[in-house]
C-alpha positions as CSV (number, residue, x, y, z in Angstrom):
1,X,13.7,0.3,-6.8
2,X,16.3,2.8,-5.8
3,X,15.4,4.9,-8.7
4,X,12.0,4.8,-7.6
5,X,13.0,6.1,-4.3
6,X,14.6,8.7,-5.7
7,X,11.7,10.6,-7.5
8,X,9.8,10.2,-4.5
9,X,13.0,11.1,-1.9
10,X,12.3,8.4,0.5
11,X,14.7,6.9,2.1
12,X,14.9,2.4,2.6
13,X,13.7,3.3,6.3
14,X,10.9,5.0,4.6
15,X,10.1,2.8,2.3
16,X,10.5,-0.6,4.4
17,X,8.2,0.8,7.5
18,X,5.7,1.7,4.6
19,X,5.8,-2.1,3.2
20,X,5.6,-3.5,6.3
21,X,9.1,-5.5,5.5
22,X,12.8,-4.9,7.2
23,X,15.7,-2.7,5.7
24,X,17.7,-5.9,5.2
25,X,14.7,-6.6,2.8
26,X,14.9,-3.3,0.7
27,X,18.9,-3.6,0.6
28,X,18.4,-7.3,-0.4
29,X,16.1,-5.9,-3.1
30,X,18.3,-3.0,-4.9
31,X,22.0,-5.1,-4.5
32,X,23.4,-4.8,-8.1
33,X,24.0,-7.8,-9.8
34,X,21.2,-10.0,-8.5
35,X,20.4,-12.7,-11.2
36,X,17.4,-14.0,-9.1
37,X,14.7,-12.6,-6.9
38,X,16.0,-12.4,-3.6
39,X,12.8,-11.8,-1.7
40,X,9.5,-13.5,-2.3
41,X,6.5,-12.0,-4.8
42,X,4.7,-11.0,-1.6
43,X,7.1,-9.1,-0.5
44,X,7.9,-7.2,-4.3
45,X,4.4,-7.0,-4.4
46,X,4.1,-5.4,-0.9
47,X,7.0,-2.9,-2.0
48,X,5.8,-2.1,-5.5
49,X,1.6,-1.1,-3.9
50,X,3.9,1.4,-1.8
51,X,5.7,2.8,-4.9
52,X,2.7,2.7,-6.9
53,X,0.7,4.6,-4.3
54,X,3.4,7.4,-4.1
55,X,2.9,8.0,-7.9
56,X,5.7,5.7,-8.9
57,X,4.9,4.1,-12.6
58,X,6.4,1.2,-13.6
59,X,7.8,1.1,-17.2
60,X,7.9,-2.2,-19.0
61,X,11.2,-3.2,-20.9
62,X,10.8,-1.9,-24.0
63,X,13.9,-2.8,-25.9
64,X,15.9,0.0,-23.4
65,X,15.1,-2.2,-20.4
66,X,12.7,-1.9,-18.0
67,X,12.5,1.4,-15.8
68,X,10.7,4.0,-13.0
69,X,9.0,7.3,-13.9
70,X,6.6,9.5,-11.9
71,X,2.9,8.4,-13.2
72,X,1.7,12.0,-14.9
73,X,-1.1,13.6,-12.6
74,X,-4.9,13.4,-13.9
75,X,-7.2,17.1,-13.6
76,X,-10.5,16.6,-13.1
């Protein structure tokens, strides 16, 4: 998620009042070392529809692990 946040340059502020969720909740989300999920699939899902929206593409592990990019743009 912090990578994410990165290509787009939003801050957690930014990115929690666009979820709907609290800081706390982003900071929860991107602590290193996390083994479990520490905030519930409605919230990730809430987070990632943000991302997603902001042209954040979600990369699938691969056998590198899984990872962030900036979805290319379409021309029409």
């Amino acid at each position: 998620m912090r990578a994410a946040r990165a290509l787009i340059g939003i801050s957690q502020a930014e990115l929690a009042l666009r979820a709907g969720v609290s800081v706390p909740t982003i900071k929860r989300c991107e602590s290193e070392g996390e083994k479990i999920p520490v905030v519930s699939s409605e919230t990730q899902q809430k987070i990632r529809t943000v991302l997603e929206a902001a042209g954040i593409e979600f990369i699938p592990e691969n056998g590198g692990g899984p990872g962030v990019r900036l979805a290319k743009k379409t021309t029409s």
